[in-house]
C-alpha positions as CSV (number, residue, x, y, z in Angstrom):
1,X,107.4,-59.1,125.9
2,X,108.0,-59.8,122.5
3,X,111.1,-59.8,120.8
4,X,110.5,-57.7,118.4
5,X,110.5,-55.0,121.4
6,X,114.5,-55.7,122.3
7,X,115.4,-53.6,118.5
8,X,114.5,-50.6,119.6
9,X,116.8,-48.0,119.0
10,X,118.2,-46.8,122.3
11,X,119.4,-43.7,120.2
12,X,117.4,-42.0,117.4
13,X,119.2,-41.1,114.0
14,X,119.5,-37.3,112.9
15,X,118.9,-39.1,109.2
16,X,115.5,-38.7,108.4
17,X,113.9,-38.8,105.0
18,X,112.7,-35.3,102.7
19,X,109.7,-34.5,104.8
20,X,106.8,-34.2,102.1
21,X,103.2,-32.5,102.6
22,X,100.3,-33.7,104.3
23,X,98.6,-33.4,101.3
24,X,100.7,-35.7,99.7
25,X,100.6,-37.9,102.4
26,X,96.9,-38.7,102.1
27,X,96.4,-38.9,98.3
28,X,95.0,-42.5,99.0
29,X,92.4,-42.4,101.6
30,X,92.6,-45.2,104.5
31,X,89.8,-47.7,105.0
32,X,87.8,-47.0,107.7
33,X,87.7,-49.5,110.4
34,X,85.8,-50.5,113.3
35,X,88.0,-53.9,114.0
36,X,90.5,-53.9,116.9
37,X,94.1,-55.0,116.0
38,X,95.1,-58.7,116.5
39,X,97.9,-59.1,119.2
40,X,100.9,-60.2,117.4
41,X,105.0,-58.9,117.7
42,X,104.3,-56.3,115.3
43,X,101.3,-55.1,117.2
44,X,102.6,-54.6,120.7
45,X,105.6,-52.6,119.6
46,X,103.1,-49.9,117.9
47,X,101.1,-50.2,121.1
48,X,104.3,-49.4,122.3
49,X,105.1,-46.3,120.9
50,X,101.6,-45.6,119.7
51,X,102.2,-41.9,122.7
52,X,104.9,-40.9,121.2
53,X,105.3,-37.6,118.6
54,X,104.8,-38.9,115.0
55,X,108.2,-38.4,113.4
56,X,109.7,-40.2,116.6
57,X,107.6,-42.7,116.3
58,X,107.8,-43.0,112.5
59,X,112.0,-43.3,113.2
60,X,111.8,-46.0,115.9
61,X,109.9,-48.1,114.0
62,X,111.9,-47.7,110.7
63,X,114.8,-48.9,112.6
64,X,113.2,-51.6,114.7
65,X,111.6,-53.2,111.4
66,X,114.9,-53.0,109.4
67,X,116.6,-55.3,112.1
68,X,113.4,-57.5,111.4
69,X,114.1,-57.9,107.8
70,X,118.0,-57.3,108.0
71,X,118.4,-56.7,104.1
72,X,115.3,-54.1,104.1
73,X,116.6,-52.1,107.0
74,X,120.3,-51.2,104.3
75,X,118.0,-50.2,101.7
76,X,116.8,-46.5,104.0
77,X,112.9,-47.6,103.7
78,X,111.0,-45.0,105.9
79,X,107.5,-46.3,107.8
80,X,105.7,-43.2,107.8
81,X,102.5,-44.7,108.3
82,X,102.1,-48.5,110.3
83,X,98.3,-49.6,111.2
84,X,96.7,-52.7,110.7
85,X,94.6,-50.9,107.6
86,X,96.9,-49.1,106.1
87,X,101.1,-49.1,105.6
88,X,102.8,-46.1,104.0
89,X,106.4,-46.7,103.3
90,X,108.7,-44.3,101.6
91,X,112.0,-44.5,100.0
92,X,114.6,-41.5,99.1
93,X,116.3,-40.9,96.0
94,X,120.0,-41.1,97.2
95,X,122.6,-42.2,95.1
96,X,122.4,-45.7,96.9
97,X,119.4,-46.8,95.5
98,X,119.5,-44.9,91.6
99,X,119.1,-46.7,88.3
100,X,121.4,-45.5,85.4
101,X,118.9,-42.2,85.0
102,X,119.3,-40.9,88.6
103,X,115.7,-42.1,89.6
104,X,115.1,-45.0,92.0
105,X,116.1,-48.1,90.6
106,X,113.1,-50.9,89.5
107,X,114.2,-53.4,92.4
108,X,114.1,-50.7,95.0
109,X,110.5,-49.8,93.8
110,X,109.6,-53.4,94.2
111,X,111.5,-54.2,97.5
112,X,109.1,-51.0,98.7
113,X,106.3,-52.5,97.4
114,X,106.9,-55.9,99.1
115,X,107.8,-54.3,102.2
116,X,104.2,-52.3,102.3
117,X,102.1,-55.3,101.7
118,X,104.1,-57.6,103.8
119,X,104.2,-55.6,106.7
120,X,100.7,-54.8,106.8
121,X,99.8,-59.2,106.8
122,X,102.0,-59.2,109.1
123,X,100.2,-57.1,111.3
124,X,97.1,-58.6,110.6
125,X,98.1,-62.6,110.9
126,X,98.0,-64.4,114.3
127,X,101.4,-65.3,115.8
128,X,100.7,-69.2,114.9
129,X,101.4,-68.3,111.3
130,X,104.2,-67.1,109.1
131,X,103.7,-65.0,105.6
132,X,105.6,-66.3,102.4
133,X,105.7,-64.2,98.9
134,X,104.2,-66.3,96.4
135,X,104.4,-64.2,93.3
136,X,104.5,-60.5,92.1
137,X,104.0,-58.6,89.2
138,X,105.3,-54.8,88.4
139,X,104.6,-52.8,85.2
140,X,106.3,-49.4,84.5
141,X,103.7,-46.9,82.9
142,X,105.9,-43.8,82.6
143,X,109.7,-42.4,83.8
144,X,109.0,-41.7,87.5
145,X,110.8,-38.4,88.4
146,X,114.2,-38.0,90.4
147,X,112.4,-37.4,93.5
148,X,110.5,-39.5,96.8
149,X,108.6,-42.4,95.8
150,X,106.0,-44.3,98.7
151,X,103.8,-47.2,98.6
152,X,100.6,-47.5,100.6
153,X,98.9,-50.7,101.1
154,X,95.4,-51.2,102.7
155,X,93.1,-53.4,103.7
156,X,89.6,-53.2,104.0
157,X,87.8,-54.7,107.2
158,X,86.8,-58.0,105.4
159,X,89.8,-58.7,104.1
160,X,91.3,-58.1,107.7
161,X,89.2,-60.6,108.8
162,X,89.7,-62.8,105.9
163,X,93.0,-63.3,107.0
164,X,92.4,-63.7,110.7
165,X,90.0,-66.7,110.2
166,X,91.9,-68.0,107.7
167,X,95.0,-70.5,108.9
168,X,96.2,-71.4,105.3
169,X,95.8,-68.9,102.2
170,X,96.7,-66.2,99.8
171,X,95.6,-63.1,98.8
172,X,96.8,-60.3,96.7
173,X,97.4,-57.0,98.6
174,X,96.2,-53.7,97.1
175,X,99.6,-51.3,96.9
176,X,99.9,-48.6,95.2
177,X,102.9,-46.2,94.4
178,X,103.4,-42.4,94.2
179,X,106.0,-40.7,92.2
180,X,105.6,-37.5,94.7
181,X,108.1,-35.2,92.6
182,X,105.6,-35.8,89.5
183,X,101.8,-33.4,89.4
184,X,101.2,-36.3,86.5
185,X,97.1,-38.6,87.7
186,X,98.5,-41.6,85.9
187,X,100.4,-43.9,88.3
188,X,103.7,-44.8,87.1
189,X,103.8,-48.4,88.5
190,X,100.9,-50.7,89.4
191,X,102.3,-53.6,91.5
192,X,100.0,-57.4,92.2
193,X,101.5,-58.7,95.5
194,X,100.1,-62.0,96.0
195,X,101.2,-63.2,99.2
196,X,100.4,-66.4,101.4
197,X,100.7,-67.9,104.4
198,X,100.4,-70.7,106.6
199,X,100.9,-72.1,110.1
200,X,104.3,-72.3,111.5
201,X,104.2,-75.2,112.4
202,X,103.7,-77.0,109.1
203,X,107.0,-74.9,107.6
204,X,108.7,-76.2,110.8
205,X,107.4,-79.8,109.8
206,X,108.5,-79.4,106.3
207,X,111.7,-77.9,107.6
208,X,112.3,-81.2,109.5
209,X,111.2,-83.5,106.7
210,X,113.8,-82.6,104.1
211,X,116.5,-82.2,107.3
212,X,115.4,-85.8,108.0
213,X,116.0,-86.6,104.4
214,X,119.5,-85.2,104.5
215,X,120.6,-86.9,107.9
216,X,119.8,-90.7,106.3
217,X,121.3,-89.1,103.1
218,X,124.2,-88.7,105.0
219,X,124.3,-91.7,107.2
220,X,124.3,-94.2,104.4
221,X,126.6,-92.1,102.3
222,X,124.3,-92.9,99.1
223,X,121.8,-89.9,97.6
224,X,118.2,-91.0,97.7
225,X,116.9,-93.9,95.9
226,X,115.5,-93.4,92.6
227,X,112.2,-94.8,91.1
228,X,112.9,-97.6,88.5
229,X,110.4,-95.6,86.0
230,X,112.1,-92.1,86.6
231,X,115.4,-93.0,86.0
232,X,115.5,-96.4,83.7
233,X,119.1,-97.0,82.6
234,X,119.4,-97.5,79.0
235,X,120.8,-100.4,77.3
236,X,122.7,-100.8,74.3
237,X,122.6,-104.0,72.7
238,X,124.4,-103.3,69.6
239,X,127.9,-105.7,69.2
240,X,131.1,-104.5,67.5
241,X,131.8,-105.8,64.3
């Protein structure tokens, strides 16, 4: 089996995240969906643990994910919700992650962000392909309060299949965030992830190329050549008098 399925804890952590409503939870409503999940890393470890209680399930795969993305699984990102139509990712407010104000710090927000709308391509892309971050945008609205913030991403059905019949592309990934201390209807944030990918085995190509490139680099001990047009010398004609 994948492996992907060898980072699961063998041990769960006592350290869970402030446990927030169900209300709350569902403020943005999942797409419904009558497609059947791709097979894919990400998709056989929920298959996985799909039997098991919610907040064990929610734990196990906060910790298997974090050893995924190494510098993710530091920052305490909870995966409360992981299907292939919707992602709900949460984030504390410990003293770790604050900004001078004692609320979650920008980046943090944004590394939540990413993390919703990358995991949720993921679990949408065949296991030929790989998903790069080409470009994001985030604009603060108002101060977000001291407390829990989340991001949910979605996807709708067609976009699902956009992506699956798709082998090279982008597309930008609804998110949204929720400042769950605040009673305020204005979002605080509103995040554009545009993300992209492609097939592995044109990154592995392009990976090789420019390894190539550095091996004759190496071998002849001289950078590569230069065009003539790029990089004329200039010439001074002038004569001391």
């Amino acid at each position: 089996m994948s492996g992907l399925l060898k980072k699961l804890p063998a041990k769960l952590t006592n350290k869970l995240p402030a446990k927030v409503s169900d209300s709350t939870k569902s403020s943005v409503e999942k797409p419904s969906s009558t497609l059947k999940p791709i097979s894919n890393q990400f998709t056989k470890l929920l298959s996985v643990t799909k039997y098991l209680p919610a907040g064990a399930r929610s734990s196990i795969l906060s910790k298997a994910f974090g050893k995924v993305v190494p510098y993710v699984g530091t920052t305490g990102i909870y995966y409360e919700t992981v299907e292939p139509n919707q992602v709900v990712v949460s984030l504390n407010n410990n003293k770790a992650v604050q900004n001078h104000i004692g609320s979650i710090h920008a980046v943090a927000i944004t590394l939540l962000a990413e993390t919703a709308t990358g995991f949720i391509l993921g679990l949408n892309l065949p296991s030929d392909r790989i998903l790069l971050i080409k470009s994001y945008s985030v604009n603060f609205h108002r101060p977000i309060k001291k407390g829990q913030i989340a991001a949910i991403a979605s996807l709708s059905d067609e976009q699902r299949l956009d992506i699956l019949n798709t082998p090279k592309g982008e597309m930008i990934i609804p998110c949204v965030i929720k400042d769950r201390e605040s009673d305020s209807d204005r979002d605080p944030i509103v995040v554009e992830m545009t993300w992209a990918w492609i097939p592995k085995a044109e990154l592995e190509a392009r990976r090789q190329g420019k390894a190539s490139e550095k091996v004759a680099e190496d071998d002849t001990g001289t950078e590569a050549p230069i065009e003539e047009s790029d990089a004329s010398p200039t010439q001074d004609n002038s004569t001391d008098k």
